[in-house]
N, C-alpha and C positions, 0 to 999 in steps of 0.2 A: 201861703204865708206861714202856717205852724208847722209847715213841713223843713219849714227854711229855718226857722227856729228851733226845732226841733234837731234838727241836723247841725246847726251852730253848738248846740250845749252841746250836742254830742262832740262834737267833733275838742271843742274846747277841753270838756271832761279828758278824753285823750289824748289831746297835747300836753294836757298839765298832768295829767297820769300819775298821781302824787296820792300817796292817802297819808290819814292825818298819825298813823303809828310810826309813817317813817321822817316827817316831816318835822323840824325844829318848832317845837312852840312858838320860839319867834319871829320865824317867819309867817305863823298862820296870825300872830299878832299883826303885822303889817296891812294886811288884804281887808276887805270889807266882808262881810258874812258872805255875800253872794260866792265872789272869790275864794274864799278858801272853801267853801261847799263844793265848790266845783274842783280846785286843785284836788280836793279827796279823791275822787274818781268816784264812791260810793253812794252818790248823791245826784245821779244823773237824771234818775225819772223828777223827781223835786228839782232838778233845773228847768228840765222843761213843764215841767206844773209852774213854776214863778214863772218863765216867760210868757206863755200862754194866755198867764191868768193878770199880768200885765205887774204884776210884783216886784222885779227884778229893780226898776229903780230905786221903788222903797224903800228893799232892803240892804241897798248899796248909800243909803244916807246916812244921815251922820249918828242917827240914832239915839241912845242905843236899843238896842234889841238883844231877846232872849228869844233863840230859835229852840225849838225841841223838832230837832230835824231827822223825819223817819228814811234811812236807808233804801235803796233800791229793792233787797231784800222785803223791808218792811210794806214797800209797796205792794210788791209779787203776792204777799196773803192775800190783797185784797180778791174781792170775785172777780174770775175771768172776764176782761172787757168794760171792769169798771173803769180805769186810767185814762186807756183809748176814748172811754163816754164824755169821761170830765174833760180832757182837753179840748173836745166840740167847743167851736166858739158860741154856738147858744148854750153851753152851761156855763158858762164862764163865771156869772154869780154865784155858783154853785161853789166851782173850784174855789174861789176867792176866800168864800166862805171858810171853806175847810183849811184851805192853807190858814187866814189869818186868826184860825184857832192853834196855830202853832207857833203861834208870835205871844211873846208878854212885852209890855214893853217894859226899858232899864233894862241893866246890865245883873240877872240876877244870877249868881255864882250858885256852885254846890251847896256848899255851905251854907246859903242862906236857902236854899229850895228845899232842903230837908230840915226847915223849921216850920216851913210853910202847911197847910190843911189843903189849900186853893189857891189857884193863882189867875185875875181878870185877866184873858188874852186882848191882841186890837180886835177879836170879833165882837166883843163886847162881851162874852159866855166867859162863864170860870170854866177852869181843871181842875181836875180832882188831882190832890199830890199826896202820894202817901210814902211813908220813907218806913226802913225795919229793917234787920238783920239781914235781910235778904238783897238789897238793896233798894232803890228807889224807882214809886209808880208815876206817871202821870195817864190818868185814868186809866187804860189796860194796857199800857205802853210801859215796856221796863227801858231803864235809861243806860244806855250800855257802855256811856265814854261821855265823859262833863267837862267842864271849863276848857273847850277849844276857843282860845278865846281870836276876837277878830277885830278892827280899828276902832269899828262899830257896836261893839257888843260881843256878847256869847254864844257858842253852840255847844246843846246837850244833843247825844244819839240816841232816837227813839227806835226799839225794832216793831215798831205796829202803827200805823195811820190813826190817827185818835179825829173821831170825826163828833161835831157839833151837837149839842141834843137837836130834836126836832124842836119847832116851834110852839 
């Protein structure tokens, strides 16, 4: 089963083979966050983290949602054979977790995320948001590319996996 899904994002990620520097904003306004994550191409392992983790329809509602969505890239820091672990369907609560620490809900734009200190995600845990010359943190995540916006809400690029506190 998550092989078949696995293979679906992928293969979708590659037919839509699109990232979002070459891509009209307006068109990624059309799509639902799930959609234009995937038109990106850069967003393939977080395709298959929402499939897996049974996300996909949620974040294709009507919403809105504010994704701080980490890159393929951003996955690959993590440790060798963490991704492959989290996609196990016994950690799925796991995944769920993590992923919907990357959701706030509403439609919260740049401009308002760097007036922010914190922001409650759907995990119910805040993020730390910290903004400066430098650009803007959400916890040790820098945010690399903001207001892609989607029918449903917004995506900011995260390049690092920002993962829950402990309990």
């Amino acid at each position: 089963m998550f092989l078949r899904l696995k293979t679906f994002a992928i293969a979708a990620c590659v037919a839509a083979g699109l990232a979002f520097s070459h891509a009209p904003a307006i068109a990624a306004g059309n799509k639902d966050i799930v959609d234009t994550a995937v038109a990106a191409g850069q967003f393939k392992t977080l395709a298959s983290a929402l499939g897996a983790a049974g996300l996909v329809e949620t974040l294709k509602g009507t919403g809105p949602f504010t994704v701080f969505a980490p890159t393929d890239a951003a996955f690959a820091k993590l440790p060798a054979g963490t991704v492959d672990n989290l996609l196990k369907p016994e950690n799925k609560e796991q995944l769920v977790a993590i992923l919907t620490y990357h959701v706030v809900p509403g439609s919260v734009k740049a401009a308002d995320v760097v007036k922010l200190k914190e922001a409650k995600t759907v995990n119910g845990k805040s993020v730390a948001v910290k903004a400066d010359g430098k650009g803007v943190m959400i916890n040790d995540a820098k945010v690399t590319k903001t207001d892609i916006t989607a029918s449903n809400g917004v995506i900011h690029v995260i390049d690092t996996v920002i993962l829950p506190p402990k309990q």
